[in-house]
C-alpha positions in Angstrom: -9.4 0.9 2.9 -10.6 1.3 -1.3 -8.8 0.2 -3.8 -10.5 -0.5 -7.6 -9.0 -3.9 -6.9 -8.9 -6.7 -4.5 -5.9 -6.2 -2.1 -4.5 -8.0 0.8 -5.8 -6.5 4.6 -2.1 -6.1 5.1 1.1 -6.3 3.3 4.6 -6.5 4.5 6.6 -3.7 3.1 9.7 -4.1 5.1 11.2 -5.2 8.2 14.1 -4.9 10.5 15.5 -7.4 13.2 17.3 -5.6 16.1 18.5 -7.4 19.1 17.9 -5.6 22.1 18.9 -6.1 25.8 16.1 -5.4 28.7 15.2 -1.9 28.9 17.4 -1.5 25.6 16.2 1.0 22.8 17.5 1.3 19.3 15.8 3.5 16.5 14.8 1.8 13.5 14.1 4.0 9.7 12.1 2.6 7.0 11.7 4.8 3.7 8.6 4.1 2.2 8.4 4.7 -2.1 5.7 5.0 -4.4 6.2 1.2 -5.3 5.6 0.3 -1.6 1.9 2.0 -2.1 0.9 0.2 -5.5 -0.3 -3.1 -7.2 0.0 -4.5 -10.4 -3.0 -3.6 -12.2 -3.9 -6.3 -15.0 -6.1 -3.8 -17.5 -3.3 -1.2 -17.2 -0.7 -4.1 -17.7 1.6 -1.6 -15.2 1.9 -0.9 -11.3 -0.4 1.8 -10.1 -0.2 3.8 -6.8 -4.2 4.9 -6.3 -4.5 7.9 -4.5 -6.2 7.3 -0.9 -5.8 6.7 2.9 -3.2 4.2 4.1 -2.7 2.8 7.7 1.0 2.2 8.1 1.7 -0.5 11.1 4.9 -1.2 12.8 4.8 -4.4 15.3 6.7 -6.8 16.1 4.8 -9.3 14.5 1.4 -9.1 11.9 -0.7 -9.8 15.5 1.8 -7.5 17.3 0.6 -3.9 16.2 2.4 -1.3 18.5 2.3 1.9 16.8 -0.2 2.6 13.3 -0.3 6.1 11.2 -2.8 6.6 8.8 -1.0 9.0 5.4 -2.8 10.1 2.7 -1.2 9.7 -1.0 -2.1 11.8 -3.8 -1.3 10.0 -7.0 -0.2 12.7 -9.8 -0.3 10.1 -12.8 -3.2 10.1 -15.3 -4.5 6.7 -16.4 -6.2 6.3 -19.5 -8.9 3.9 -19.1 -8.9 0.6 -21.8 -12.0 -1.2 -23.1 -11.6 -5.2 -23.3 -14.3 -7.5 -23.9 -14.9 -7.7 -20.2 -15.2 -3.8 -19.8 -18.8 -2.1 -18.3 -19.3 1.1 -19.1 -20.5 1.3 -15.9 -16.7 1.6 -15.3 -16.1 4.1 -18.0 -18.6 6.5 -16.5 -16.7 6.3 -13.0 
């Protein structure tokens, strides 16, 4: 729900197609890596995974949510934050 940057409502991380019969069942695994949880920060000039609450969403479509999951992810790396000549130090501070 926060991120320090703009980011999409929802992003597709991965998907499966299974053909199923009526009544039919078939499990389906995803593995989710750091990667899937981060953005390409421009003032970093790298990917970052920000530590926070995420809502993962399986459905059979993006207006099709059956089952959601909220996880928290605790980011372990350190960023150093870089001064440009668009920088506040309004941002520094936070």
């Amino acid at each position: 729900p926060e991120s320090s940057l703009q980011r999409p409502v929802k992003e597709l991380k991965g998907f499966a197609k299974v053909s199923l019969g009526p009544g039919e069942a078939k499990p389906v695994t995803f593995t989710l890596t750091e990667r899937d949880f981060a953005f390409y920060h421009p003032r970093h000039q790298d990917w970052i995974a920000e530590s926070g609450e995420f809502t993962i969403a399986l459905a059979a479509s993006s207006k099709d949510v059956r089952l959601t999951e909220t996880v928290d992810l605790a980011s372990t790396r350190k960023l150093h934050y870089t001064f440009d000549e668009y920088s506040f130090f309004r941002e520094f501070w936070e």
